[in-house]
VOGU-3710 file (C-alpha; in Angstrom, 3 decimals, decimal comma):
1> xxxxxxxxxx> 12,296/13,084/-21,014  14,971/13,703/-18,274  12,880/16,921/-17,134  9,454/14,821/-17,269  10,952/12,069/-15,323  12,438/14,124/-12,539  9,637/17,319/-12,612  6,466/15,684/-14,111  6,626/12,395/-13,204  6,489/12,755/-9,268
11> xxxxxxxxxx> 3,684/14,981/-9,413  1,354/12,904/-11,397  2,355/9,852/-9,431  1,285/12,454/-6,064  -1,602/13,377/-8,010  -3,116/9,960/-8,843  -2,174/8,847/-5,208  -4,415/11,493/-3,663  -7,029/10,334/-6,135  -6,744/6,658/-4,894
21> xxxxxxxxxx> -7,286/7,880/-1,060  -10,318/10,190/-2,370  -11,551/7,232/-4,175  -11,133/5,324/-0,976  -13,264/7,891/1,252  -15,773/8,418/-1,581  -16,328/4,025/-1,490  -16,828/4,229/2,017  -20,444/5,397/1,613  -22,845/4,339/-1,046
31> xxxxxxxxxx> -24,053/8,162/-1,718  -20,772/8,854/-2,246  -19,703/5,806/-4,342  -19,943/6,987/-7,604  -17,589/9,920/-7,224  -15,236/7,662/-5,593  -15,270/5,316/-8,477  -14,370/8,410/-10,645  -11,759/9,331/-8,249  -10,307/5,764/-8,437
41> xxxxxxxxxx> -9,945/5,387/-12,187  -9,002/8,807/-13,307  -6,007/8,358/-10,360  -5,253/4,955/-12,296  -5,611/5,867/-16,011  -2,963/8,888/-14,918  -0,791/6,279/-13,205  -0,409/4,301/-15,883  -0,384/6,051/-18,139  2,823/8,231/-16,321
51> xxxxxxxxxx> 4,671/4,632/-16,213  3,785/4,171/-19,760  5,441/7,410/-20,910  8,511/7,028/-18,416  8,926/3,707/-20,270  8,102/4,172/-23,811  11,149/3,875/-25,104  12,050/1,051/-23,501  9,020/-1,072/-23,979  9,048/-3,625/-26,662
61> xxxxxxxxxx> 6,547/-6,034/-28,364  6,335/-9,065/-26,393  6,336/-6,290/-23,494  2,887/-4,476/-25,062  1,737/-8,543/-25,384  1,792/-8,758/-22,011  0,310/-5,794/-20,945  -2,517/-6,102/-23,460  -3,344/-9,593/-21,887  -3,399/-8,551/-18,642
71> xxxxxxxxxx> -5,655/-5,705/-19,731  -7,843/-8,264/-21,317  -8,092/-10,922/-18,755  -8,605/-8,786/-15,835  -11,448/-6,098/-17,385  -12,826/-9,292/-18,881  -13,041/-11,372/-15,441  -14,147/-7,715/-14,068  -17,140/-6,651/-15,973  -18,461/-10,514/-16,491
81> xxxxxxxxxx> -18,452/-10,309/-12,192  -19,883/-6,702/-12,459  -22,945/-8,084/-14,584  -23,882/-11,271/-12,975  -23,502/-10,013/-9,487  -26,548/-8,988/-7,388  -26,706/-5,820/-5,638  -27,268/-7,579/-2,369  -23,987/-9,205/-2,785  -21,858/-5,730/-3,363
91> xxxxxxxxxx> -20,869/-5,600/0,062  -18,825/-8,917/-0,104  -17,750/-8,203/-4,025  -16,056/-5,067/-2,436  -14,293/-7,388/0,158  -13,095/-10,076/-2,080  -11,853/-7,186/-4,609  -9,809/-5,240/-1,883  -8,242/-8,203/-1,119  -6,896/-9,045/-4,070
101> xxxxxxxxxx> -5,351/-5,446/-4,163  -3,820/-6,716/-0,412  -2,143/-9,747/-2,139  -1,236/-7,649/-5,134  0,873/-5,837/-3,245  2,778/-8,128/-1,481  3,301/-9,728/-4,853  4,741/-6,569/-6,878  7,013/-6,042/-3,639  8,402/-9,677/-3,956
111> xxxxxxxxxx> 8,988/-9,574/-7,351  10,665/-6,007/-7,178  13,291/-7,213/-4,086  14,197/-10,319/-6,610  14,414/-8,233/-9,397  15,081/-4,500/-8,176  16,643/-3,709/-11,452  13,378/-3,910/-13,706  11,638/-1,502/-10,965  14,655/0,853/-11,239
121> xxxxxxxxxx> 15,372/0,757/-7,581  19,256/-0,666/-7,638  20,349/-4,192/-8,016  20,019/-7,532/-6,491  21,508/-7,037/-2,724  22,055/-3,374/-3,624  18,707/-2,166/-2,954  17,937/2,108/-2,564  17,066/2,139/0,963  14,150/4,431/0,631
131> xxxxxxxxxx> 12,275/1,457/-1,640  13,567/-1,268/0,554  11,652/0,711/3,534  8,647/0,965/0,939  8,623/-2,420/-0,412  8,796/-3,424/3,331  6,423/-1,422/4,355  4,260/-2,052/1,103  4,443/-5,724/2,214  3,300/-5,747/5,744
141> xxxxxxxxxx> 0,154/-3,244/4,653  -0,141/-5,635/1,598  -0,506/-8,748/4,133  -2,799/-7,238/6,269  -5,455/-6,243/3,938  -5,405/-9,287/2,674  -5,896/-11,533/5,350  -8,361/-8,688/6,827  -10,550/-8,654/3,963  -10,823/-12,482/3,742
151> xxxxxxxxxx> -12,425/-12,285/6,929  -14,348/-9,279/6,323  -16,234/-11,487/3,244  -16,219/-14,223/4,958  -18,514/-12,360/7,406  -20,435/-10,509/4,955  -20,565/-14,072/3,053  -22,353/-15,955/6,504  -19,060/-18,527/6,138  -18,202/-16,692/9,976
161> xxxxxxxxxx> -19,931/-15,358/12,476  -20,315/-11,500/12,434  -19,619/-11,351/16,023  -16,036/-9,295/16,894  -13,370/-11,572/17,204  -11,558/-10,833/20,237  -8,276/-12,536/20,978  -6,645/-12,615/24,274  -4,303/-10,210/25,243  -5,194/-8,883/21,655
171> xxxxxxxxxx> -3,371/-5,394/22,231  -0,209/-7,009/23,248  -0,142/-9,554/20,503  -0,530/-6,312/18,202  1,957/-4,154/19,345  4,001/-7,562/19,202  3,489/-7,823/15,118  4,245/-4,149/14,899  7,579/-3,987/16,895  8,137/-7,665/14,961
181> xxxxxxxxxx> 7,179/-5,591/11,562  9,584/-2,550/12,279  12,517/-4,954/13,316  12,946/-6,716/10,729  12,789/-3,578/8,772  15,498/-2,440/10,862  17,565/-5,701/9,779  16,737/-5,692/6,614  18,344/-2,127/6,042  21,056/-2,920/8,279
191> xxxxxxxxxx> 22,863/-5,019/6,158  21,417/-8,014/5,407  20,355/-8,087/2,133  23,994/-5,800/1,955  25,686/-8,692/-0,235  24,905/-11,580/-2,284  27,742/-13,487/-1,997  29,322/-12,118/1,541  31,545/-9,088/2,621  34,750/-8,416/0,300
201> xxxxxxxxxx> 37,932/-7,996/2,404  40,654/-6,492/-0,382  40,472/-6,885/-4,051  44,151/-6,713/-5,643  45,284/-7,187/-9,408  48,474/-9,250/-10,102  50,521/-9,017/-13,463  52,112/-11,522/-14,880  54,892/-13,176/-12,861  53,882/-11,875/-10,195
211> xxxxxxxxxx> 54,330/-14,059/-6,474  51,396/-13,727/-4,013  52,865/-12,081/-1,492  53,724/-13,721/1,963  50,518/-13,707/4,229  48,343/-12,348/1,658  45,937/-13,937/2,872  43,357/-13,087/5,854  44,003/-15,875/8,568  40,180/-16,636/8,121
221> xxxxxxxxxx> 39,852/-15,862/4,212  40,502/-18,042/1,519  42,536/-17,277/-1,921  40,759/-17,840/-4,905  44,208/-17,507/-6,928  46,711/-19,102/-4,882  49,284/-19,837/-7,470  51,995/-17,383/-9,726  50,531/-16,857/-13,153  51,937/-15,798/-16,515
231> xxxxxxxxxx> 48,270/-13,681/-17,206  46,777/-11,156/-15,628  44,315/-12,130/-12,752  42,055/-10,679/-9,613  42,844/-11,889/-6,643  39,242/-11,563/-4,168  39,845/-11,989/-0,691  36,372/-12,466/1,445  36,190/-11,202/4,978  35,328/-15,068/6,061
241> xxxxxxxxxx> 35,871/-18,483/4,570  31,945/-18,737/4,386  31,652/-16,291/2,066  34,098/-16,845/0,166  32,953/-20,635/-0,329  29,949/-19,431/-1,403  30,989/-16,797/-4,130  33,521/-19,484/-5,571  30,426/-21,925/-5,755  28,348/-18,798/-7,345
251> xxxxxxxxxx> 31,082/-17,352/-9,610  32,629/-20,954/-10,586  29,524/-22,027/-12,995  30,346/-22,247/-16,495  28,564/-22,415/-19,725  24,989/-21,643/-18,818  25,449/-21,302/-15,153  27,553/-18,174/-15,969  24,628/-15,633/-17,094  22,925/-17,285/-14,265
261> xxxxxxxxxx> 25,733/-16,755/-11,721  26,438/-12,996/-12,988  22,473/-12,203/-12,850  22,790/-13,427/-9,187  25,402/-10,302/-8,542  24,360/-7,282/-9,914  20,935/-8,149/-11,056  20,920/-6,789/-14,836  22,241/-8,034/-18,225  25,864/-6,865/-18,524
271> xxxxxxxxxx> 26,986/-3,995/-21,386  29,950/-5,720/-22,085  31,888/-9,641/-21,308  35,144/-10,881/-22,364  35,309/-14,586/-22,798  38,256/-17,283/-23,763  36,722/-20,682/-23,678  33,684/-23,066/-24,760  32,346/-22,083/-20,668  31,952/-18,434/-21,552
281> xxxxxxxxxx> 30,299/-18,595/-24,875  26,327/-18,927/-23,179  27,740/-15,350/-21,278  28,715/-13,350/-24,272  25,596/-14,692/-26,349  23,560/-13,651/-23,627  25,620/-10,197/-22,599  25,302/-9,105/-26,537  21,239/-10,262/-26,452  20,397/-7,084/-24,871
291> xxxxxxxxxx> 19,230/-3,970/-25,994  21,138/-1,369/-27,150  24,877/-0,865/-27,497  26,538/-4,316/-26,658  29,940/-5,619/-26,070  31,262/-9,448/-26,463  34,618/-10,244/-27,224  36,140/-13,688/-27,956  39,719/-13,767/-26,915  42,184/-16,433/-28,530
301> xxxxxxxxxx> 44,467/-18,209/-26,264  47,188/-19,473/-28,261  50,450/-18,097/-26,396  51,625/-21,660/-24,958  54,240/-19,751/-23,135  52,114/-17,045/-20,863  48,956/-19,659/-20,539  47,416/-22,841/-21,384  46,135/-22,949/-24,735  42,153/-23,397/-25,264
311> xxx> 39,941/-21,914/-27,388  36,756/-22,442/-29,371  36,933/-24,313/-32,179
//
């Protein structure tokens, strides 16, 4: 599977990608329709069924459910359309369809920059910067062809006027969006998706009895631990008091909030969680959910004399 993955897989994924821009050309002319058709679903069928086989393993029930309704639903909306449509009315049919493709786009790259880790592509302000340039780039084309085949039906439809529109200054106003489209590309790999919760100055571990040091802290950080303890703690200094604010009103949730809070961060279930009170229990129920090997431990606090006692009941 390792060899498919890294050999095979690319070179279908190229392969059915030149299929979908021969499909493309072939759709462009009605004598040529019918081969681009072809084109289009053999490129799809080996798509999927590449993601399918990358995935196997990994796919469960409820998973298949949803991908069998989908299946359903949308070749059932498709060939009822197909049927009852005239043949006068292709041209706009076409339109309509292609820009639902347009929005689908912009919708799969949405969902992947909220939840990179079910794409594979790193983890919630972690993103690989290769598919943050994609699912930028996969956005902006995404927009486009949606909004340009609205109007494209629209005129095919007689709802507008087939008449170019032309805007003024129209080739200033494009270059505009495009320098707009490639700057905040620019930012976005820069650094500002770079951290959910803000830059981390110094991360140091204390042991028991030990004193925070004299002018530990940054003169415009914050110390989340700011007092000697007889247990073993990680002391998280933020570059500004901004951030850290904000990752002590992240990180500070309990019961519930926790798996919520930790999500947030890296953007996956956890392997493993260590918990000591009634506020981690929702975390280690949800941590040992997953698939696969898991890791939840329960730890009893009961020495009065190096902490606090509390514990579940």
């Amino acid at each position: 599977m390792d060899q498919f993955a890294s050999t095979w897989a690319p070179l279908l994924y190229l392969a059915s990608g030149i299929l979908f821009i021969l499909a493309l050309r072939g759709l462009s002319s009605p004598a040529t329709s019918r081969k681009g058709n072809r084109n289009g679903m053999i490129g799809m069928t080996i798509a999927v069924g590449t993601t399918l086989a990358l995935y196997w393993t990994a796919i469960d029930l409820s998973t298949w459910g949803i991908l069998a309704a989908g299946v359903l639903v949308g070749g059932g909306v498709g060939a009822v359309i197909a049927r009852k449509i005239p043949m006068t009315d292709m041209p706009q049919l076409v339109a309509a369809f292609h820009s639902l493709v347009g929005l689908a786009a912009v919708l799969v790259a949405a969902a992947a920059l909220y939840a990179p880790d079910s794409f594979g592509i790193g983890t919630i302000g972690q993103l690989n910067t290769a598919s943050l340039i994609e699912l930028a780039l996969g956005s902006a084309i995404g927009a486009l062809t949606f909004t340009g085949s609205v109007i494209a039906f629209a005129k095919l439809n007689g709802n507008m006027s087939g008449a170019p529109i032309l805007l003024p200054a129209r080739h200033l106003l494009n270059i505009a969006i495009g320098a707009g489209i490639i700057a905040l590309i620019t930012q976005a790999i820069a650094g500002d998706f770079s951290s959910a919760a803000g830059d981390v100055a110094m991360v140091r571990v204390r042991h028991p009895g030990m004193q925070t040091p004299a002018g530990a802290t940054k003169p415009s950080g914050l110390d989340l631990i700011a007092t000697p303890s007889n247990a073993v703690h990680a002391l998280i200094e933020f570059k500004t008091r901004d951030d850290a604010a904000r990752a002590a009103e992240t990180l500070n949730d309990d019961k519930e909030g926790k798996p919520v809070g930790i999500h947030k961060f890296i953007g996956r279930r956890p392997i493993a969680a260590f918990g000591n009170s009634d506020g981690d229990f929702q975390m280690l129920e949800w941590t040992t959910a997953g698939e696969g090997a898991r890791l939840g431990a329960r730890i009893h606090h009961t020495d009065v004399e190096r902490k606090w006692p509390y514990d579940r009941d």
